[in-house]
C-alpha angles and dihedrals in degrees: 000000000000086000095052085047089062096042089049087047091048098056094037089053084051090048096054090042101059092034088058089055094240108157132162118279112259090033104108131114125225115222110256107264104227094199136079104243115199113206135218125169132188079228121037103178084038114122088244099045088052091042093054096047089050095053089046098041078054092051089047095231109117126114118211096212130026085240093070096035127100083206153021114224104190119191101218101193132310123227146210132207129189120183142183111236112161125012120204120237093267086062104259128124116262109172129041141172129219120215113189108182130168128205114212145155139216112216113181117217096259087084093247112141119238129216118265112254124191127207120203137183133168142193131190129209147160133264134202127189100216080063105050093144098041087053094051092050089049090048089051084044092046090047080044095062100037094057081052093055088044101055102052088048086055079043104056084050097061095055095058091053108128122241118271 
């Protein structure tokens, strides 16, 4: 019986967790983009440019000229923020936050401009002096995963452009 009891509260306890819609970080799935997306960057050996161009060559929805595209995704500029949120008591600073944000635009092929959007997205985390080494690693891990974020938003735009 008790071990009936463990079997019944371990499916019961699946079952809540997929019908909540709890999934691991880094799980999600992006909708098809059913464009070609041509791809400029103010930046084109930049993380997020190569990022970008990765996500979009899996997706299978890069072009490789304007000519062939449905639309011109731009990358404007991409910008980091650092600021000070909290000092310690010896006057340093002891918490930041990071705020990544990219300026693009979406052109579609008929030549008419599109309005300039901005994505943004910031972390905050602690620093401590005696660990100088391990708190720049987690800030490039932290930029890292932003521009992760921000890119499958940009993404998930993308896949909801209307048809030219």
């Amino acid at each position: 019986m008790n071990r009936f009891c463990k079997a019944v509260f371990l499916l019961l306890t699946c079952a809540l967790l997929a019908a909540c819609g709890w999934h691991l970080k880094g799980q999600h799935i992006n909708p098809p983009i059913p464009h070609k997306i041509y791809l400029t960057s103010f930046d084109s050996y930049g993380e997020t440019h190569l990022l970008l161009k990765k996500t979009l060559q899996r997706q299978n929805a890069l072009s490789p000229t304007l000519a062939d595209s449905d639309y011109h995704l731009e990358i404007l500029n991409e910008d980091i923020e650092t600021n000070t949120l909290s000092i310690s008591d010896i006057n340093n600073a002891s918490e930041y936050e990071i705020v990544l944000s990219i300026n693009y635009q979406i052109n579609p092929k008929n030549g008419e401009l599109a309005r300039k959007q901005n994505l943004k997205t910031g972390r905050h985390y602690q620093f401590n002096r005696n660990r100088v080494v391990a708190k720049e690693r987690e800030q490039k891990k932290l930029l890292e995963e932003m521009r992760n974020d921000l890119i499958n938003q940009l993404v998930r735009q993308l896949g909801y452009l209307p048809a030219n």
